[in-house]
C-alpha positions as CSV (number, residue, x, y, z in Angstrom):
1,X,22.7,-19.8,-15.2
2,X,19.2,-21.0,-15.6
3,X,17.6,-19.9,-19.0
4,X,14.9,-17.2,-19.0
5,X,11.5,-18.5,-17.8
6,X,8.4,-18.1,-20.0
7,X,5.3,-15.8,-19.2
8,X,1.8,-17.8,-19.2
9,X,-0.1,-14.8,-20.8
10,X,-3.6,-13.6,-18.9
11,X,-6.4,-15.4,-20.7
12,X,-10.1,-14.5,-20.6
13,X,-10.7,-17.4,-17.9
14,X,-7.6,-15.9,-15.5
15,X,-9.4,-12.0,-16.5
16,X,-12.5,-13.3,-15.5
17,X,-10.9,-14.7,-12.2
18,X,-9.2,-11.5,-11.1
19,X,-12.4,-9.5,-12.1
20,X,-14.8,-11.3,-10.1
21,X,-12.6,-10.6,-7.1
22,X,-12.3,-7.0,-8.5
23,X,-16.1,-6.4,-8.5
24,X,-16.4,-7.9,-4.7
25,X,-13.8,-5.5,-3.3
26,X,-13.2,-2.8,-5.3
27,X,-16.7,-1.8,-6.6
28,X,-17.5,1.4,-5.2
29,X,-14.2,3.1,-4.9
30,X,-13.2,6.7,-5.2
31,X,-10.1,7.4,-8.0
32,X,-6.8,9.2,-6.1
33,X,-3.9,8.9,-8.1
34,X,-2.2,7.5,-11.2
35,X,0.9,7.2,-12.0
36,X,3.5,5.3,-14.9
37,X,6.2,3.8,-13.6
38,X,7.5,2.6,-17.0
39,X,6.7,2.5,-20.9
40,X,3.7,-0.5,-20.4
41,X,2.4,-0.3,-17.3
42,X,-0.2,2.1,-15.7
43,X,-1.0,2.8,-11.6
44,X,-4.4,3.2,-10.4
45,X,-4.9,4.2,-6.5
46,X,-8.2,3.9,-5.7
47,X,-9.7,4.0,-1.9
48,X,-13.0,1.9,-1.3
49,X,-14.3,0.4,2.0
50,X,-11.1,-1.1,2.6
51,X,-8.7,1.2,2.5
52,X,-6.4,2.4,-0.9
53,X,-6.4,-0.2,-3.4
54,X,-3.8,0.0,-6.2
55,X,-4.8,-1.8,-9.9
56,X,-2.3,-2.3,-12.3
57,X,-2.8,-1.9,-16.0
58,X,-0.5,-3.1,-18.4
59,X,0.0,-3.2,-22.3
60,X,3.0,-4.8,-22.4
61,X,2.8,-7.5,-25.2
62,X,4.6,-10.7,-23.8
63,X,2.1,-9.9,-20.7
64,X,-0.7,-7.6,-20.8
65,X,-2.7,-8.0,-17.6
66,X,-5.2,-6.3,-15.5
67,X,-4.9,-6.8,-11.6
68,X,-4.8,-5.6,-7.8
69,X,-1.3,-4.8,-6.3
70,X,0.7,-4.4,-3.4
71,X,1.0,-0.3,-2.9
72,X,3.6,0.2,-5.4
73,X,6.5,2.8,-5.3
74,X,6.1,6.3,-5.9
75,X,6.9,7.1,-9.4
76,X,5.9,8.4,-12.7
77,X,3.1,10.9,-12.3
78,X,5.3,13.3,-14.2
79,X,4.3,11.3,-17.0
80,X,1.6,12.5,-19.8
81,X,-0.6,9.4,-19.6
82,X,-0.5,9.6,-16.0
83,X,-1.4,13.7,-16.1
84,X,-4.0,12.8,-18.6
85,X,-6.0,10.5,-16.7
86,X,-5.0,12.6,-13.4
87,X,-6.7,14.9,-14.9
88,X,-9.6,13.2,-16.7
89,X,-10.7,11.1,-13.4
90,X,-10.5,13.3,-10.9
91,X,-13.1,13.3,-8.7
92,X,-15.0,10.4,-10.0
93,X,-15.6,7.1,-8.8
94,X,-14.6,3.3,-10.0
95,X,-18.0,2.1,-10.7
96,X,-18.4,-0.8,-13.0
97,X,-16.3,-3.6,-14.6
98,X,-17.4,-4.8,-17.7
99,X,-16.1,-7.9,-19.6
100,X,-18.1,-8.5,-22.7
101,X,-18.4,-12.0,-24.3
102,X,-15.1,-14.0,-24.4
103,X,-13.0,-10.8,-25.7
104,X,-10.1,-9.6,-23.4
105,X,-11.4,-6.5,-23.3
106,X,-11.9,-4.6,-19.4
107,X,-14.1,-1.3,-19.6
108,X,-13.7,0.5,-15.9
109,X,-16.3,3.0,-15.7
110,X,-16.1,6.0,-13.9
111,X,-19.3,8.2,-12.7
112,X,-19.5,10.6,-10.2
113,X,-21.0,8.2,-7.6
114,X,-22.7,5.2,-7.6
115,X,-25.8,5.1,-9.9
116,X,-25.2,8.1,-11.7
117,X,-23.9,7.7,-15.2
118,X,-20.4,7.0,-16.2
119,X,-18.5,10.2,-17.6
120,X,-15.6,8.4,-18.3
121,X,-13.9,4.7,-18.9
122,X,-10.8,3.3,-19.3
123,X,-10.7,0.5,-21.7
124,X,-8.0,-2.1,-21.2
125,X,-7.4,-4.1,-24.7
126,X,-5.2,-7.0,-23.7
127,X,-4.7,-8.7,-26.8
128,X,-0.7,-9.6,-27.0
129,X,1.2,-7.1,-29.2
130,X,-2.1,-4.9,-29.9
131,X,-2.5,-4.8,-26.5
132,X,-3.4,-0.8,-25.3
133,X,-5.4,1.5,-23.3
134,X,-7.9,4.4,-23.9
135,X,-9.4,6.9,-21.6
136,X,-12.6,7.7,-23.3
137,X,-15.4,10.6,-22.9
138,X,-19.5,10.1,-22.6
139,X,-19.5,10.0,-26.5
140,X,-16.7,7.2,-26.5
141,X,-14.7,9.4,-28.2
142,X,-10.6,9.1,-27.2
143,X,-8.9,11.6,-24.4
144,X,-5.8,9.2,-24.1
145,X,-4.3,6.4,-25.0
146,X,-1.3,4.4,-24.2
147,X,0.0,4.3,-27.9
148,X,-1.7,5.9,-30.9
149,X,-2.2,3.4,-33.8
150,X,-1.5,4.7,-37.1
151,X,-2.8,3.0,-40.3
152,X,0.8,2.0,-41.6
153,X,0.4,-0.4,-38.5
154,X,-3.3,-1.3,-38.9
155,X,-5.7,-0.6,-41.8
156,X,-8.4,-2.7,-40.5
157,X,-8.5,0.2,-36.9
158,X,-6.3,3.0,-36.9
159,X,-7.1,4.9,-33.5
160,X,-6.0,8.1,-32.5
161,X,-6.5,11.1,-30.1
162,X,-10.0,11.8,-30.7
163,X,-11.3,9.4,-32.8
164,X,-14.5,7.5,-32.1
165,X,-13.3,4.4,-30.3
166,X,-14.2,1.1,-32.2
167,X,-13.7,-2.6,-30.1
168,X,-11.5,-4.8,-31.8
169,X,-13.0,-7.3,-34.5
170,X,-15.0,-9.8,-33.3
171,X,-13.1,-13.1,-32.8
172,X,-13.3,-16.5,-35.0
173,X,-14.9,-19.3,-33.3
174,X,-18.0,-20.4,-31.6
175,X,-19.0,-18.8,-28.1
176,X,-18.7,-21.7,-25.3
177,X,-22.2,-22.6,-24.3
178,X,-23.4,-24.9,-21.4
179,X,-26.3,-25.5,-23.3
180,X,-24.3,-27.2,-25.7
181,X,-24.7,-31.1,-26.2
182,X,-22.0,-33.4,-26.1
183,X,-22.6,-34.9,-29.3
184,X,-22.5,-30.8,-31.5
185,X,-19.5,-30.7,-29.5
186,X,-17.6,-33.6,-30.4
187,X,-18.7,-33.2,-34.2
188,X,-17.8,-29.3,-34.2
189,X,-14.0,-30.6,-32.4
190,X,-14.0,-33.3,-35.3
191,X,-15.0,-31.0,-38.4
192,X,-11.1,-31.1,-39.5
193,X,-8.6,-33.3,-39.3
194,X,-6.2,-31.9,-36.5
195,X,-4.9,-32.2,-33.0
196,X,-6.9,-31.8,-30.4
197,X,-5.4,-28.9,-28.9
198,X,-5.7,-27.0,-32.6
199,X,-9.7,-28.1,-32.7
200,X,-10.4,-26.7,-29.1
201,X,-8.5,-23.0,-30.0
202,X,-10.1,-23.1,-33.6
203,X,-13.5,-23.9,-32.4
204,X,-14.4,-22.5,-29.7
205,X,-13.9,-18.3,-28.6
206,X,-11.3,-17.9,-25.3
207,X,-9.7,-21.2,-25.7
208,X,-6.1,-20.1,-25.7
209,X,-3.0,-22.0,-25.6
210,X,-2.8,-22.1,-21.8
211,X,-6.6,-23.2,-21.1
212,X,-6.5,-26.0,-24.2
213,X,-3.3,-27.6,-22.5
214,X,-5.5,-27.8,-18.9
215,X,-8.4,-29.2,-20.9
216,X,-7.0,-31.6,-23.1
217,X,-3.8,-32.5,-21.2
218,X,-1.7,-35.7,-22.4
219,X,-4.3,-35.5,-25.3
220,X,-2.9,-32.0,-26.6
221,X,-1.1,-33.1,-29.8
222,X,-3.0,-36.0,-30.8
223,X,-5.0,-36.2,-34.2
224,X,-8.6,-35.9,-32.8
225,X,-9.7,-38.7,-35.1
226,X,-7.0,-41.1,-33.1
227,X,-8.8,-40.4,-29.5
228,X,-10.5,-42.9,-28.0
229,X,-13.9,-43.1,-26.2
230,X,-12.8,-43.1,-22.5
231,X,-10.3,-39.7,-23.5
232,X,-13.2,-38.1,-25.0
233,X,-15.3,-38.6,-22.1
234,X,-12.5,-37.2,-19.6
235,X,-12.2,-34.4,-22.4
236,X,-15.5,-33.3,-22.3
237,X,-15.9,-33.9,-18.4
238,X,-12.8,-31.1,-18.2
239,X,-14.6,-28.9,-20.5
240,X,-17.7,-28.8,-18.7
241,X,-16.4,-28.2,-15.6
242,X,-14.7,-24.9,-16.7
243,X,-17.6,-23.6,-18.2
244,X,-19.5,-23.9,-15.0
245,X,-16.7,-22.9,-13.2
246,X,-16.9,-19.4,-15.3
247,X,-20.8,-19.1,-15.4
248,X,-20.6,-19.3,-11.5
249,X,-17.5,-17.6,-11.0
250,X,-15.8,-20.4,-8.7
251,X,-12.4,-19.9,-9.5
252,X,-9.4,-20.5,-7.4
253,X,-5.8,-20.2,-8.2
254,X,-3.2,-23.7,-9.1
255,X,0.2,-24.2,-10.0
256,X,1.7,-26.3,-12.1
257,X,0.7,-29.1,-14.3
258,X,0.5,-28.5,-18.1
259,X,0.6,-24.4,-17.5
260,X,2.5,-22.4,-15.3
261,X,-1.3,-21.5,-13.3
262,X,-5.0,-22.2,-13.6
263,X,-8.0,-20.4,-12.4
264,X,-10.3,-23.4,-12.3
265,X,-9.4,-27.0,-10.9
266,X,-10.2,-29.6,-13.4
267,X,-10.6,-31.9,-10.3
268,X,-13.6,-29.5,-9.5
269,X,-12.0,-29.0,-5.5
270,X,-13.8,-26.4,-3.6
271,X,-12.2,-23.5,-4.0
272,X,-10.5,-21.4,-1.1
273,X,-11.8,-18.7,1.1
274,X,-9.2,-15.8,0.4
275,X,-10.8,-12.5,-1.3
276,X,-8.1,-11.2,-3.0
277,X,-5.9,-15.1,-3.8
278,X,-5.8,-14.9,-7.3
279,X,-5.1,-11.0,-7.8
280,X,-2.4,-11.8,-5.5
281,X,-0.8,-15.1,-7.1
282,X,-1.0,-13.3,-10.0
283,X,0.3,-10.0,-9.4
284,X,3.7,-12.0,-7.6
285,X,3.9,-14.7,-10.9
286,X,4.5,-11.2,-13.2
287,X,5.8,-9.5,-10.9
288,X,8.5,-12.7,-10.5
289,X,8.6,-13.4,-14.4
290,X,9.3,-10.1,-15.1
291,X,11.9,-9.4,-12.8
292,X,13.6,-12.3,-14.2
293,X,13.7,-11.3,-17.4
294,X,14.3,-7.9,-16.6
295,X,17.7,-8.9,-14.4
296,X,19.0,-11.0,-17.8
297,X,17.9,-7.5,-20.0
298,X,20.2,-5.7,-17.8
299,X,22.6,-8.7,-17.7
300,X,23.4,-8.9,-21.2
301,X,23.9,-5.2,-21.6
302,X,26.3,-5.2,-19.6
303,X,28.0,-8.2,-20.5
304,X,28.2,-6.9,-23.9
305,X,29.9,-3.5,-22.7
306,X,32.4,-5.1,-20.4
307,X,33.4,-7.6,-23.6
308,X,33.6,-4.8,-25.8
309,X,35.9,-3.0,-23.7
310,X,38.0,-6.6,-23.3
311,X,38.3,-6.4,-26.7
312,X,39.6,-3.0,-26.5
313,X,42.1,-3.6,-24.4
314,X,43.1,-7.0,-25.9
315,X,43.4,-4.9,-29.0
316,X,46.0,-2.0,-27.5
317,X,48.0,-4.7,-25.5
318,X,48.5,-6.6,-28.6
319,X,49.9,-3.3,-30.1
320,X,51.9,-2.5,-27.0
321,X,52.9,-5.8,-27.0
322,X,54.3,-6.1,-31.0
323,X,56.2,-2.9,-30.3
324,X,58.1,-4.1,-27.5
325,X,58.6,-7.4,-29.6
326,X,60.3,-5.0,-32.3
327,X,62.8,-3.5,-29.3
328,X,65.8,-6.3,-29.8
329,X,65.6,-5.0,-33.4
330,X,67.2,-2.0,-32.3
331,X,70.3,-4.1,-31.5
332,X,70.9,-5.2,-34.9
333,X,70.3,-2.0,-36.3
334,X,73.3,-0.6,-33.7
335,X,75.3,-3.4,-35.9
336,X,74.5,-2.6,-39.1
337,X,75.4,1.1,-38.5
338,X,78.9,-0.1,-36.8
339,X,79.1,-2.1,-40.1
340,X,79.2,0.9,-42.5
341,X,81.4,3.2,-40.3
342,X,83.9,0.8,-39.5
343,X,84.3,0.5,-43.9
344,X,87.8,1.9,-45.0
345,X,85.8,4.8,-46.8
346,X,82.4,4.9,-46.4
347,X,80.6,6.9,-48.6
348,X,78.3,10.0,-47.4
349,X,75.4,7.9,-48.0
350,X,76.5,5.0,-46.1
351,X,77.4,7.4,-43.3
352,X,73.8,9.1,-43.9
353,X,72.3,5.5,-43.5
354,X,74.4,5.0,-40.6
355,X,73.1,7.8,-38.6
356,X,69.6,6.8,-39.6
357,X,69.9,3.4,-37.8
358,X,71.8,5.0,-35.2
359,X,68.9,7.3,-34.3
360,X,66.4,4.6,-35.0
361,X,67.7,2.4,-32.6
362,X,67.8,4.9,-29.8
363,X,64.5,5.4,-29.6
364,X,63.4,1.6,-29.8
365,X,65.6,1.5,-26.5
366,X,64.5,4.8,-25.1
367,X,60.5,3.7,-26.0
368,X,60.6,0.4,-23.4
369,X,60.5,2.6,-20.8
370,X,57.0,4.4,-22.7
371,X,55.8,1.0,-23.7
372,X,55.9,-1.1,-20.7
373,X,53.6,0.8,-18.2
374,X,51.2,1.1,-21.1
375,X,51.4,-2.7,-21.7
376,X,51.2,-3.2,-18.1
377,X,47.9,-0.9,-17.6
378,X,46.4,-2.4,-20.4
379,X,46.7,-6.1,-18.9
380,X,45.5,-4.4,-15.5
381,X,42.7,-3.1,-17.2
382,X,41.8,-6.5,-19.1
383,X,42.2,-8.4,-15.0
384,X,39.5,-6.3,-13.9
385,X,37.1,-6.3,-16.8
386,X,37.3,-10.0,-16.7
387,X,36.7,-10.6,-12.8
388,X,33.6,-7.8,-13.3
389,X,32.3,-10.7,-16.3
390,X,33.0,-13.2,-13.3
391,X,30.8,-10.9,-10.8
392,X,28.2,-10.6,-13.2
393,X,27.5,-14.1,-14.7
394,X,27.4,-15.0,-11.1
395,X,24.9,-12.2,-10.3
396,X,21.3,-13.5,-9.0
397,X,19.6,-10.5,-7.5
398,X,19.0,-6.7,-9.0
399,X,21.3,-5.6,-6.3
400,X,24.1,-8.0,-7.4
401,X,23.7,-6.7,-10.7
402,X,23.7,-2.5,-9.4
403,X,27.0,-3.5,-8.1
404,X,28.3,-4.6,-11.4
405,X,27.4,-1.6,-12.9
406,X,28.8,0.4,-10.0
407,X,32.4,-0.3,-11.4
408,X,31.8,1.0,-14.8
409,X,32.7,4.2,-14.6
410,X,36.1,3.0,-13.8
411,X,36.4,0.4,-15.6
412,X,35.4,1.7,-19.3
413,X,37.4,4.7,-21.0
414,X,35.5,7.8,-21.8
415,X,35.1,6.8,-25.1
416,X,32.8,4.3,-23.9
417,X,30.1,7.6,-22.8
418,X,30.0,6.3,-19.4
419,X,33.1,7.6,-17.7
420,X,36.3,8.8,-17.3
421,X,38.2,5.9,-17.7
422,X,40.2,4.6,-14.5
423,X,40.7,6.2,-11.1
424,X,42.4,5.4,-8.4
425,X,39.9,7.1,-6.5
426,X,37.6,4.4,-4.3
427,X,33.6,5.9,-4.9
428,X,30.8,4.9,-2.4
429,X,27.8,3.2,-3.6
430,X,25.1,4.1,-5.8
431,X,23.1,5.4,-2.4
432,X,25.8,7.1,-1.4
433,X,27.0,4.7,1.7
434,X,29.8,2.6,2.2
435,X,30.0,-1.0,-0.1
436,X,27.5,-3.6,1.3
437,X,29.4,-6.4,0.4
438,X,28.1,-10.2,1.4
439,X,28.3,-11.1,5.2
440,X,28.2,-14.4,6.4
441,X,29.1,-15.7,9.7
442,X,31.5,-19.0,9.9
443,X,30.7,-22.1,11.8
444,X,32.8,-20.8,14.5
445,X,31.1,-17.5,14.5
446,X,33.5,-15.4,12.9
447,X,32.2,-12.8,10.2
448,X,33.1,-14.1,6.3
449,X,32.8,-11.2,4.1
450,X,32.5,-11.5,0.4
451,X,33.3,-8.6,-2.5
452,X,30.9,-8.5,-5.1
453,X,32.6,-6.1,-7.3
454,X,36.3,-3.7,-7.1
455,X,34.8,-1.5,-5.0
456,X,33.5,-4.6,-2.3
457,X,37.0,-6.0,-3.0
458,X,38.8,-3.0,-1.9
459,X,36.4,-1.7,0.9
460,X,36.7,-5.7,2.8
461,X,40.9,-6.0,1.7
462,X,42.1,-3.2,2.4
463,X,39.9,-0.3,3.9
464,X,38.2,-2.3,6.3
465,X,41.0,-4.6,7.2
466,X,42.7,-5.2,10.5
467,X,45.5,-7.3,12.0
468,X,44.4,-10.2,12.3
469,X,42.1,-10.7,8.9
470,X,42.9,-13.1,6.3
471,X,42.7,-12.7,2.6
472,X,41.3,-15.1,0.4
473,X,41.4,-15.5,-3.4
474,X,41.3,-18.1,-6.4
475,X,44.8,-18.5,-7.7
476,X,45.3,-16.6,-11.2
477,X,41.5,-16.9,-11.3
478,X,39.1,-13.8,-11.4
479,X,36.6,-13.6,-8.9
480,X,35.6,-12.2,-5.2
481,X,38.0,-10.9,-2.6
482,X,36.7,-12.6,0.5
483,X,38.2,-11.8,4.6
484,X,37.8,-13.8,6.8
485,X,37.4,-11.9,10.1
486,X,40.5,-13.6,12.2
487,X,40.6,-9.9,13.9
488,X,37.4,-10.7,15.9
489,X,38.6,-14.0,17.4
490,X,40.9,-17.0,16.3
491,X,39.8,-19.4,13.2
492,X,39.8,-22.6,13.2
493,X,40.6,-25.4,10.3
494,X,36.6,-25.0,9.7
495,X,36.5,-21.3,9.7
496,X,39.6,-21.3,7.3
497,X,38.4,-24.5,4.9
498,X,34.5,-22.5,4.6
499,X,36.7,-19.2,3.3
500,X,38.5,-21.1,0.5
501,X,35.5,-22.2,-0.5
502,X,33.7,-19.4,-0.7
503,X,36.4,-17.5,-2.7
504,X,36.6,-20.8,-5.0
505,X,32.8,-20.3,-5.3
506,X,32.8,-16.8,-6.4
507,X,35.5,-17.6,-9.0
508,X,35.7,-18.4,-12.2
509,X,36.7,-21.5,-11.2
510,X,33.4,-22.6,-9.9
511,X,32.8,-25.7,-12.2
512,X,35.6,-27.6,-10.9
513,X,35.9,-29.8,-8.5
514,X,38.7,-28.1,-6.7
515,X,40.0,-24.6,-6.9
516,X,43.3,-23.3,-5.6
517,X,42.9,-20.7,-3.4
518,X,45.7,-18.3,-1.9
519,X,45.5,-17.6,2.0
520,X,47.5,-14.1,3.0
521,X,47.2,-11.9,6.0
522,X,45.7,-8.6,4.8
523,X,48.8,-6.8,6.5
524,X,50.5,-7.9,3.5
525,X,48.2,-6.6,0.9
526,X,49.1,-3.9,-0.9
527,X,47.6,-1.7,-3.5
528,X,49.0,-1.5,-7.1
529,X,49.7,2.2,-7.6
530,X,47.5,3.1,-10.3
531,X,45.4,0.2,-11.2
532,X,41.7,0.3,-10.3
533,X,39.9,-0.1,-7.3
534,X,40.3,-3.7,-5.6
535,X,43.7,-4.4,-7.3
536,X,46.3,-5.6,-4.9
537,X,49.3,-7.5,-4.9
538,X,50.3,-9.7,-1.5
539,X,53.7,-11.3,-0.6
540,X,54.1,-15.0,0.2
541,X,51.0,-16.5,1.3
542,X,49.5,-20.3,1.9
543,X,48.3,-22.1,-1.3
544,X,44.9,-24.6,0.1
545,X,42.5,-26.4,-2.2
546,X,39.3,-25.6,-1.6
547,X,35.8,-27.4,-3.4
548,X,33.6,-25.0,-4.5
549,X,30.6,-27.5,-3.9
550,X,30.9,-26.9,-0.3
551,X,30.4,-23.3,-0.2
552,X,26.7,-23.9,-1.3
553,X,25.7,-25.5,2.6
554,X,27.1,-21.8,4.0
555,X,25.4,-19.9,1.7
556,X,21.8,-21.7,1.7
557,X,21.0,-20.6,4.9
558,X,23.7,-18.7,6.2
559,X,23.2,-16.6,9.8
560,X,22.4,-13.2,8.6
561,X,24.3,-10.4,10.1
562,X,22.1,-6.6,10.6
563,X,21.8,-5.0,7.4
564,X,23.4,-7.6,5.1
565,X,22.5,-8.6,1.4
566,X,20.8,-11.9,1.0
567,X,23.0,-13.9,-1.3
């Protein structure tokens, strides 16, 4: 699994880059609708010349950013933000876009129409973890705001609902000039002894971490006294360049190099003819990054419930487990007792004691018959939590993950406050449908179906199954069910070799070089009376060694069947 990529935040170069396009082809526009979809982020439909526009705000403090979107999804105007500024904007017009200095600070102002004065603005602070937002009145006094700020979190500007709104304090540094020299440059960069990438953030104003890495590249963490002529020159080439490229507003959007993106080419290329191309690069990097991290959020949660509940059950079977160990106990017991009866005059204690170990011993005999189906249901239970950790460390979409998380309630007792413990009852999916588990379509053209969770398993193995299918599984290895449609025509060595890998693939046995996989007909499935969804026991069946390697040609770009899940 691929480690959790990082989020390049939005400097003041990128805000200015995304508000130059703003002002071209949002400035007039008329304010329809807000809404919050989630704690940090605010929705802003606005119609102008070109239709509805939608501009995202966000506070969020690993990425606070200000941009145009793709029409989102209908969702949160119930919320009190989003009634607020309903409310407060309503029938005014986006007007104005102010930037001031090198602060990341975004005024919208809102008047009735074009010329008029503003009645009200939005003020967008995106400033890391102080990031927030304030829907202020003609007097700049606050309406709204995203998150009050109480003076146990800052002494220097507590804020509140109706307080007189005050811009953050004014940053350290110098403002970049163009009518700077090159020499008051280089001295101001050289006042301390530091690297260079230090000197150009502790200098200058909006020189953050992302912008001194595209200005001073291989030069970042070298002492400034160590640079030599020719690396100053390129240095100060790179600088000017991005302050013309601001004063002019020629931006245009790159990837890669020492930042995720840039808004300016320090090669100085022309930049592309594309009204909205930075909004939009930008608006699918978050959108990307944040999906990311939002799929490994919901990853380990549930990781961490499905181990707690192995733990669980590893727990009871070892109890199950030590009392069935104590059963052949019983046996000596029965020998002890015979021992003291069979005395030439046993005493009423010895034949008190006697009866004790008579009695004792019965019910270690008699309590197999309670302990065994509890052992065994416990070890049922363990089986599937540890194929659902297969499924979801193997999970790479949001869809993948619902699936997961579909099998929950069956999987975790009631204890767990998310269900009632198992069922044998088989429940449709969170949409209300039947499973979508993965299709594919084999080199001979026969359909390849893949379970992604017990439901999947036991929708493709035994619901949807016909004579004819084959079954498909690791050997004593959790993972994916996977049926290989022989119903719909005859397999070949191909069809049957791509199936084995696929189910070695979706194993736990992935990382090895070969897997064993079992080959059955599903007419010799058959369901476990009551275990949990997707648990089935098979008689006989063909042992092949599949490579789990090869299943990664089928599946990077596999014909897609109508209404199938891209892997």
């Amino acid at each position: 699994m691929a480690p959790t990529p990082s989020i390049q935040a939005m400097d003041v170069t990128s805000l200015r880059a995304v508000l130059a396009e703003m002002r071209r082809g949002l400035l007039p526009s008329r304010f329809e609708k807000a809404q919050q979809p989630d704690a940090h982020r605010l929705q802003l439909g606005l119609r102008s010349l070109r239709g509805t526009l939608w501009l995202e705000l966000s506070w969020l403090a690993e990425a606070p950013r200000l941009l145009v979107v793709e029409p989102p999804l209908k969702q949160g105007e119930g919320s009190t933000l989003a009634q607020q500024l309903q409310h407060g904007l309503r029938g005014l017009a986006l007007v104005s876009l102010e930037q001031q200095g090198w602060e990341r600070v975004v005024a919208l102002g809102f008047a009735p129409r074009p010329g008029e004065p503003v009645r009200r603005q939005l003020v967008l602070e995106l400033m890391g973890r102080h990031s927030n937002l304030f829907l202020l009145d003609e007097e700049q006094r606050v309406i709204a705001l995203a998150r009050q700020v109480r003076q146990d979190r800052s002494r220097l500007r507590p804020i509140g609902t109706g307080d007189s709104y005050q811009p953050p304090p004014p940053m350290a540094g110098e403002p970049p000039r163009l009518a700077e020299d090159g020499a008051a440059w280089r001295r101001r960069l050289g006042l301390l002894p530091q690297t260079v990438g230090e000197a150009l953030m502790g200098a200058y104003q909006g020189v953050g971490p992302a912008l001194a890495r595209q200005l001073a590249q291989d030069a970042l963490a070298r002492p400034v006294q160590d640079l030599e002529e020719e690396a100053w020159q390129g240095l100060w080439q790179r600088w000017r360049l991005w302050l013309e490229t601001v004063a002019e507003e020629r931006f245009q959007l790159g990837w890669g190099g020492p930042s995720d993106y840039r808004c300016w080419d320090p090669e100085g290329s022309p930049a592309a003819a594309d009204d909205w191309a930075i909004n939009r690069g930008l608006a699918g990097y978050y959108a990307d990054r944040l999906g990311h991290r939002e799929l490994e959020r919901r990853r380990a949660s549930l990781r961490q419930r499905l181990q707690n509940a192995a733990a669980r059950e590893r727990r009871n079977a070892d109890q199950q487990q030590s009392l069935l160990a104590a059963v052949p106990g019983g046996e000596a017991m029965q020998r002890r007792a015979d021992g003291l009866l069979s005395l030439p005059s046993p005493s009423r204690e010895e034949i008190d004691e006697a009866q004790r170990l008579y009695r004792r011993a019965r019910k270690l005999r008699r309590s197999v018959a309670a302990i065994t189906p509890r052992l065994e249901l416990h070890q049922q239970r363990l089986a599937a939590i540890e194929a659902s950790l297969t499924f979801l460390e193997q999970a790479e979409n949001g869809a993948q993950l619902t699936a997961v998380e579909e099998d929950l309630p069956v999987l975790l007792p009631a204890r767990d406050g998310q269900g009632p413990g198992p069922s044998r009852r088989v429940r449709r999916g969170a949409a209300g449908g039947a499973p979508a588990p993965l299709e594919l379509r084999s080199s001979g053209g026969l359909r390849l179906q893949v379970g992604r969770n017990h439901r999947q398993n036991e929708w493709i193995s035994l619901q949807q199954a016909r004579r004819g299918d084959l079954w498909f599984h690791a050997q004593e290895c959790p993972g994916s069910h996977v049926v290989l449609k022989g119903s719909e025509g005859t397999p070949g060595e191909a069809d049957l070799r791509e199936a084995a890998d696929l189910a070695a693939h979706f194993s736990r046995g992935r990382a090895n070089g070969r897997v064993p996989v079992v080959m059955v007909p599903t007419t010799d499935l058959q369901r476990i009376a009551g275990a949990g969804p997707g648990t089935v026991r098979h008689r006989g069946g063909e042992v092949l060694w599949a490579v789990p390697e090869r299943a990664a040609g089928l599946l990077a770009a596999p014909p897609r069947l109508p209404g199938t899940e891209q892997p």
